[in-house]
C-alpha positions in Angstrom: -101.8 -40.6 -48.8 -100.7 -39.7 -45.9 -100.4 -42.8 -43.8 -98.1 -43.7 -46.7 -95.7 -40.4 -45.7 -95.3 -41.4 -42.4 -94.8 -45.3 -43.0 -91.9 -43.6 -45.5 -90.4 -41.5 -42.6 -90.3 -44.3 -39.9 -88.6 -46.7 -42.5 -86.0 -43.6 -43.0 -85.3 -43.2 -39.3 -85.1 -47.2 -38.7 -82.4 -47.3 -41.4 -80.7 -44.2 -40.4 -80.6 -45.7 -37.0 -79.0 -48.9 -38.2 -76.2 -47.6 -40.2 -75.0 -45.1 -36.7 -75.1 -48.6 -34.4 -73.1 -50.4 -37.4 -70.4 -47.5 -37.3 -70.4 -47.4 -33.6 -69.5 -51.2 -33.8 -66.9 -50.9 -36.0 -65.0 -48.3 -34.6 -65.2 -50.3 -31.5 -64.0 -53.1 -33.0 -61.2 -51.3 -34.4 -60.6 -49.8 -30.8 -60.3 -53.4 -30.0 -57.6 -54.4 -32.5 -55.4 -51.3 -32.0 -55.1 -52.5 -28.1 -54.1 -56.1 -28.6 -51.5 -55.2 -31.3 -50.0 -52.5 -28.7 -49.9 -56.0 -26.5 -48.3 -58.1 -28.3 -44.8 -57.9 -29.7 -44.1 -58.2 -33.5 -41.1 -59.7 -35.4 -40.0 -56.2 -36.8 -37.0 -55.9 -38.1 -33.9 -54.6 -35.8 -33.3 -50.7 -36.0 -30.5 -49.3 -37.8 -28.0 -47.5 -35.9 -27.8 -43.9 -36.5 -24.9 -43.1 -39.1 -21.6 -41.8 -37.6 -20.9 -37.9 -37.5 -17.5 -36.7 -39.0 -15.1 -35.6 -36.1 -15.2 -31.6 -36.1 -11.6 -30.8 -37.5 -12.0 -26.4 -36.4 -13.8 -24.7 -34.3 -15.0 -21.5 -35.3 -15.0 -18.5 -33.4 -15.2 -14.3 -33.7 -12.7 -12.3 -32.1 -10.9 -9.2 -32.2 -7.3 -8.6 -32.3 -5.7 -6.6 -29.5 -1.7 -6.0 -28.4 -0.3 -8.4 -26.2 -1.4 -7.8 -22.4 -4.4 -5.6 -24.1 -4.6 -2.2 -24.1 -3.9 0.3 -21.5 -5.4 3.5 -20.6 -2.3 6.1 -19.3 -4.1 8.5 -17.3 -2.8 11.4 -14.6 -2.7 10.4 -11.3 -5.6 9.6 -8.9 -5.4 12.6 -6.8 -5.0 15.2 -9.7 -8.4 15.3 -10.5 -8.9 17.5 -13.1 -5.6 18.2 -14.1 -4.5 19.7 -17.5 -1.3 18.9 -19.8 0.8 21.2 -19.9 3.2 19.3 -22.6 2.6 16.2 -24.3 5.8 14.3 -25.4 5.0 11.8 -27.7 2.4 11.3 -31.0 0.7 8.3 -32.5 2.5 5.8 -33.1 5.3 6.4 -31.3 7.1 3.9 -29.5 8.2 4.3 -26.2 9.4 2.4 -22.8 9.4 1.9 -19.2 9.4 5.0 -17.1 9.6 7.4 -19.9 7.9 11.0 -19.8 5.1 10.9 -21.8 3.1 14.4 -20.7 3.8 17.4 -18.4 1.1 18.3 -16.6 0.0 22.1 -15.9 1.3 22.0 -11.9 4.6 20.8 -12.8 6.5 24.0 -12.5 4.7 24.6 -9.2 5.7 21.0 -7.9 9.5 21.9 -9.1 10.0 25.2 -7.5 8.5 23.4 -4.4 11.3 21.2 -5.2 14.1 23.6 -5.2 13.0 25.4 -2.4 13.4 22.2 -0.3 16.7 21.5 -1.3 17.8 24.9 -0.3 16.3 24.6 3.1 18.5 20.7 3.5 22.0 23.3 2.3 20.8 26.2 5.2 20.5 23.1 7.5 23.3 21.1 7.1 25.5 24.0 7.1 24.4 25.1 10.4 25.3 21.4 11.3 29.1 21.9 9.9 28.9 24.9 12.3 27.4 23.3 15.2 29.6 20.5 15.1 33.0 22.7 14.2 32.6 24.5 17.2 33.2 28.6 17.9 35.2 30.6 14.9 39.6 30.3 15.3 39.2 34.0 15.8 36.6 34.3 18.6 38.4 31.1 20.4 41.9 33.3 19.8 40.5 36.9 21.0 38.8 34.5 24.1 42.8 33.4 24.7 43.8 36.7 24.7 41.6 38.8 27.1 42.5 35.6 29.6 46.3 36.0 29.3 45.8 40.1 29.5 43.6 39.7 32.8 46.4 37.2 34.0 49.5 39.6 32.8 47.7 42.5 34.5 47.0 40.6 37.7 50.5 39.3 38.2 51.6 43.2 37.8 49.1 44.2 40.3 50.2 41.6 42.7 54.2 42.4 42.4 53.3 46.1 42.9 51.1 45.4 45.9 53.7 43.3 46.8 56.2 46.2 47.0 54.1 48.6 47.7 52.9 46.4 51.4 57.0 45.6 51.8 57.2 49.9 51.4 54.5 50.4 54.5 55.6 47.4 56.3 59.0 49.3 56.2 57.5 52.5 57.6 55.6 50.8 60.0 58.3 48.9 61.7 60.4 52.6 61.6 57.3 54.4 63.0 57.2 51.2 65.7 60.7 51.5 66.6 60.7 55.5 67.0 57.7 55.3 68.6 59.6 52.9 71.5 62.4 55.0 71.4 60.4 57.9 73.0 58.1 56.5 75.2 61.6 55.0 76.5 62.9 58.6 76.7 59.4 59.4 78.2 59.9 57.6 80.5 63.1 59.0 81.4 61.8 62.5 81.5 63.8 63.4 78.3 61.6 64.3 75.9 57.8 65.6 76.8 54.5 63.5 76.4 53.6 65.3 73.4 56.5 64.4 71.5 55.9 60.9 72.1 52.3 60.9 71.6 53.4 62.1 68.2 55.5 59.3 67.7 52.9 56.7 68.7 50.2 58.5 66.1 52.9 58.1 63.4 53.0 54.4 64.0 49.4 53.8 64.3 49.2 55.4 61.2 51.7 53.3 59.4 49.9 50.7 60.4 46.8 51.4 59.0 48.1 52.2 55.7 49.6 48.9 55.4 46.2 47.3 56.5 44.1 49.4 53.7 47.2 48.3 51.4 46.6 44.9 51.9 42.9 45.2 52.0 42.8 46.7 48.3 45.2 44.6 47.1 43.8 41.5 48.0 40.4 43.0 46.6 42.4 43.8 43.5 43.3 40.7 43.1 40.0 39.0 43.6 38.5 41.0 41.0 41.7 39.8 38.2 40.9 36.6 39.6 37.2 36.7 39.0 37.6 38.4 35.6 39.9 35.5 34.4 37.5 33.1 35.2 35.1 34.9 33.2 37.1 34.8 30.3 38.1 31.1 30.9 34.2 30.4 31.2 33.7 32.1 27.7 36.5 30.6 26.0 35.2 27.5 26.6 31.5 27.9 25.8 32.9 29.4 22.2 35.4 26.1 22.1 32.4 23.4 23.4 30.2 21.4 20.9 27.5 20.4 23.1 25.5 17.7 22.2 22.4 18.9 22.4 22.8 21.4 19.8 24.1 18.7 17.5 21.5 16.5 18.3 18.6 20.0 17.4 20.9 20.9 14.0 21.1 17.2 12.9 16.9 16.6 13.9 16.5 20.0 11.4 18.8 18.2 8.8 17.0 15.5 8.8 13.7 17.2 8.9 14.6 19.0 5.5 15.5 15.9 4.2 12.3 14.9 4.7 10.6 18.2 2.9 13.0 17.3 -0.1 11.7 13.6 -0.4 8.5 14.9 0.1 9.3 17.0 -3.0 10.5 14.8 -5.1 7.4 12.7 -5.0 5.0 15.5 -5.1 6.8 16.4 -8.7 6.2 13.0 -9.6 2.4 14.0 -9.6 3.3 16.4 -12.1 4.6 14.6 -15.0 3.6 11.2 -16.9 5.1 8.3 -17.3 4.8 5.2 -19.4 3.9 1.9 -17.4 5.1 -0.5 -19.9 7.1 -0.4 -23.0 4.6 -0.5 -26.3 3.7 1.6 -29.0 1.2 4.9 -28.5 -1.9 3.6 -30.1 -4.8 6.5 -29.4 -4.5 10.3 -28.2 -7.1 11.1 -26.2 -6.2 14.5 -24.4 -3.9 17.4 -26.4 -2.3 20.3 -24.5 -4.4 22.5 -22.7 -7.3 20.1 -22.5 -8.4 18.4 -18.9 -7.7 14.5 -18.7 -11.0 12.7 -18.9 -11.0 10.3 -16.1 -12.5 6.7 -18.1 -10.5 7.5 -21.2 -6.9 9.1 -19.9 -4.3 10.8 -21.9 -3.6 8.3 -24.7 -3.7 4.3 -25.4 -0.9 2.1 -25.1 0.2 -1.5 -26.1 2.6 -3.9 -27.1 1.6 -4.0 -30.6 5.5 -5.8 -31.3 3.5 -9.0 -30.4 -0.6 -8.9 -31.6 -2.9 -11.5 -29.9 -6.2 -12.8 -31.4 -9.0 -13.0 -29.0 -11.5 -15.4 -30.1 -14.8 -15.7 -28.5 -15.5 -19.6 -28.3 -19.0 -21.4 -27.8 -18.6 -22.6 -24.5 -20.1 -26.2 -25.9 -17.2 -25.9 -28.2 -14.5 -24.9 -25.4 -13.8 -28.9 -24.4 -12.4 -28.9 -28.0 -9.5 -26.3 -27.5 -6.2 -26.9 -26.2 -3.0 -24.7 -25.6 -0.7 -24.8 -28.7 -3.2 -25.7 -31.4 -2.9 -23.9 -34.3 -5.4 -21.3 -36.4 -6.0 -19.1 -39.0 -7.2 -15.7 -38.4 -8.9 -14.3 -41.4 -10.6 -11.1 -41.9 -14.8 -10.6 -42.0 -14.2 -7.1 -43.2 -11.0 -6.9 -45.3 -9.4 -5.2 -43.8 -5.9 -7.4 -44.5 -5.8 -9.9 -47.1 -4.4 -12.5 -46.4 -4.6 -15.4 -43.9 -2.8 -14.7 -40.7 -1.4 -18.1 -38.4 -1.4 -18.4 -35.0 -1.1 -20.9 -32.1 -3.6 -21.1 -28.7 -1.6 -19.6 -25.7 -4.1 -19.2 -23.2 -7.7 -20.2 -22.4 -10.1 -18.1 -20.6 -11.7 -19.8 -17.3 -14.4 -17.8 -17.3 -18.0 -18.2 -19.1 -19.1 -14.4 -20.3 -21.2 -12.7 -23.0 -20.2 -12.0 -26.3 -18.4 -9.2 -26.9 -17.6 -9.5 -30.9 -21.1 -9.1 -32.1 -21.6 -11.0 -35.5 -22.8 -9.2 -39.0 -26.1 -11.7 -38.8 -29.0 -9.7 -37.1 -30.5 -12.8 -36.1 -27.4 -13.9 -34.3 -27.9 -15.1 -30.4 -26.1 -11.9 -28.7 -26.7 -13.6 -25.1 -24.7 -16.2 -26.5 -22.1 -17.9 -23.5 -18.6 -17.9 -24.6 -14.8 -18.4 -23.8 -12.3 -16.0 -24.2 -8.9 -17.7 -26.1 -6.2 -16.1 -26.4 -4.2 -17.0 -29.8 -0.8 -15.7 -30.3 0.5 -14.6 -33.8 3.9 -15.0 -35.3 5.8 -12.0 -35.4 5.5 -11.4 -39.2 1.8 -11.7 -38.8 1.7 -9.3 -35.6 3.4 -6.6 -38.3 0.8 -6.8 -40.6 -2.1 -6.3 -38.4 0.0 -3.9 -35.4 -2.3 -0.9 -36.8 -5.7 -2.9 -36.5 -6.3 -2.7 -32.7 -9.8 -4.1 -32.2 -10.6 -4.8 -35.6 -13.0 -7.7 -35.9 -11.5 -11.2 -37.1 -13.0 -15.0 -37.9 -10.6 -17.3 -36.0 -10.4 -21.1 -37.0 -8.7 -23.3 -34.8 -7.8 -26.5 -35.8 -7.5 -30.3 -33.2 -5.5 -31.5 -36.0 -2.8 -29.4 -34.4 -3.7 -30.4 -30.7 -0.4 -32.3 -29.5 
C-alpha cells in the first residue's frame, strides 16, 4: 500500500514537470513571434492626418482698468520729511490742472515771511545803489561851494588889506630912511648932535622891521586861506565823486539780495502743493493736520477723461495681439452692465507676473504675462471714470487686426 503512494506521487511530479517545460516553450515561442513581426513591415493602412483646429478668433485676458498714464501718487516734497498740511484745496473728485495748488503745508507761512523779508533787504540795497551812484546830496555839494567861495572872498580881503597895510609901512620906512640921511648928513656937518641922529636911524630900522613882520604875517595869512580852500575844494569833491568801487560794493550787495529773494521764492515752493498733470482727484489720503505718509502721499490723481484697460495677456497668446485690434471689456463682478469697446494702443515688452488674480482658487498665480494697454472710447471711459482698479475680462478680437 505504500509502494502504490509513492508510484502515485512520482507520476504527479513527472506530469507536473511536463506541463511547466510545455509553458516555458510556448511563451518562448511566442517571444519568438513578437520579434520577427517587430522586423518585418506590414501593409497597414496610411495614418490619418490629425483634424484641423479652428483659428482662435479672441484672446482672453484679465485686467483692470486704470486712467490714462496710471495713477499718480502727489506727495510733499522729498526734503519735507514729515511735513503736515496745513490746508488742503481740493476734494474727491475734483478736477484740477497743471501747476495748480492743491495743499498748503504747515511751514508755509514761515517760508513766506522768509520771503518778504528778502525782498525788503533787495529795496534797502538797491536804494543804497541809487545813492551811491547819484553822488553826495544838492545841499551838502552847495554848503561844500559855499565855505570855498567864503575862504576865497575872505582871502582876497586879507590880501588887499595886507596889500595896503605893507604900501602904509613901506611909506614910513622910506620917510624914516630919508630923515634918517638927512641927519647923519647934518651929523656930519656938526649941525645936529649924534644922539639926534641915532634916533633917526632907530626910527628907520624900526620901520623896517614892521614892514618885514607885515609881510611875514601876511604871506602866512595867506597860506593858511590858501590851504583852507583847498580843503574845502578836496571835500567838495569827495561829496560830488561816485567812485567806482563803491558802486561796484552797492551793486555786489544788490545782487546778493537778489539772490536771498530767489532763494526765497524757491524755498516757499517747498511749502505748498501742486498738481503735476491735469486729471481728476481720485483718493485722499492725508486731511489737514495729519503728517503726509511717505509710500501713499496726499491724494491720487489721474486722467480719468480717457480710462485705459490693462489686460494681462498669456505670453503664449501675446504673438496674437497687434496695435489697433479691437475688444470688449466686460465686467467679472458687475460692477457696469454693459459691454464696454476698446482698441489695442500699446503692448507691453516685458514678461511679468500676474497682477489681476482670477476668482478660480486653482488658477496658476505664477502665470507669465503681458501687459496691453487697450484704450476706450470716450463714452465708455465715462461710464467706468469712477472704477479705478476695478477688475475687468478683456476680449480681443484678430478679426479686427488690420
Amino acid at each position: 500500500m505504500k509502494g502504490r503512494t509513492v508510484i502515485s506521487e512520482l507520476k504527479r511530479r513527472k506530469n507536473l514537470i511536463g506541463l511547466v517545460l510545455l509553458g516555458v516553450m510556448l511563451l518562448g515561442g511566442s517571444v519568438v513571434y513578437a520579434l520577427t513581426l517587430l522586423r518585418e513591415p506590414t501593409a497597414s493602412a496610411p495614418e490619418e492626418p490629425p483634424p484641423e483646429q479652428a483659428p482662435i478668433e479672441a484672446i482672453t485676458a484679465l485686467g483692470r482698468i486704470e486712467p490714462l498714464g496710471q495713477v499718480i501718487a502727489v506727495s510733499a516734497p522729498p526734503a519735507l520729511g514729515g511735513a503736515k498740511i496745513e490746508r488742503l484745496l481740493v476734494e474727491e473728485g475734483d478736477r484740477v490742472v497743471v501747476d495748480q495748488i492743491i495743499a498748503q503745508l504747515d511751514n508755509y507761512e514761515r517760508l513766506q515771511a522768509t520771503l518778504e523779508t528778502a525782498r525788503q533787504d533787495l529795496t534797502v540795497a538797491e536804494a543804497a545803489l541809487n545813492i551811491v551812484e547819484a553822488g553826495a546830496k544838492a545841499g551838502e555839494i552847495q554848503a561844500a561851494e559855499a565855505r570855498i567861495a567864503t575862504l576865497t572872498s575872505q582871502q582876497q580881503g586879507q590880501r588887499r588889506t595886507n596889500q595896503a597895510t605893507a604900501e602904509r609901512l613901506q611909506a614910513a620906512l622910506n620917510t624914516a630912511a630919508a630923515e634918517y640921511n638927512r641927519y647923519q648928513s647934518l651929523y656930519d656937518d656938526g649941525v645936529v648932535s649924534a644922539s639926534e641922529r641915532d634916533q633917526r636911524q632907530l626910527a628907520w630900522i624900526t620901520a623896517q622891521k614892521e614892514l618885514a613882520e607885515a609881510v611875514a604875517a601876511a604871506q602866512e595869512n595867506d597860506n593858511t586861506l590858501g590851504q583852507q580852500i583847498r580843503e574845502a575844494q578836496a571835500n567838495r569833491d569827495r561829496i560830488a565823486e561816485v567812485r567806482p568801487v563803491e558802486v561796484a560794493q552797492a551793486r555786489a550787495q544788490v545782487g546778493q539780495a537778489e539772490a536771498q529773494v530767489r532763494q526765497a521764492v524757491a524755498d516757499l515752493e517747498l511749502g505748498i502743493v501742486r498738481s503735476p498733470m491735469t486729471g481728476q482727484v481720485i483718493k485722499i489720503h492725508a486731511r489737514p493736520g495729519e503728517a503726509i505718509d511717505g509710500a501713499q502721499g496726499i491724494l491720487d490723481l489721474g486722467r480719468t477723461d480717457q480710462m485705459v484697460v490693462v489686460a494681462e495677456v498669456y505670453e503664449s497668446d501675446i504673438t496674437q495681439v497687434a496695435l489697433n485690434q479691437k475688444a470688449t471689456i466686460t465686467s467679472e463682478n458687475n460692477t457696469f452692465n454693459e459691454p464696454l469697446e476698446g482698441r489695442v494702443a500699446k503692448i507691453g515688452r516685458q514678461v511679468g507676473r500676474r497682477a489681476v488674480l482670477a476668482t478660480d482658487p486653482a488658477a496658476d498665480v505664477d502665470v507669465r504675462v503681458v501687459e496691453v494697454e487697450i484704450l476706450l472710447s470716450a463714452a465708455d471711459s465715462q461710464v467706468v471714470v469712477g472704477l479705478t482698479n476695478a477688475k475687468v475680462i478683456a476680449e480681443i478680437h484678430r478679426s479686427s487686426q488690420p
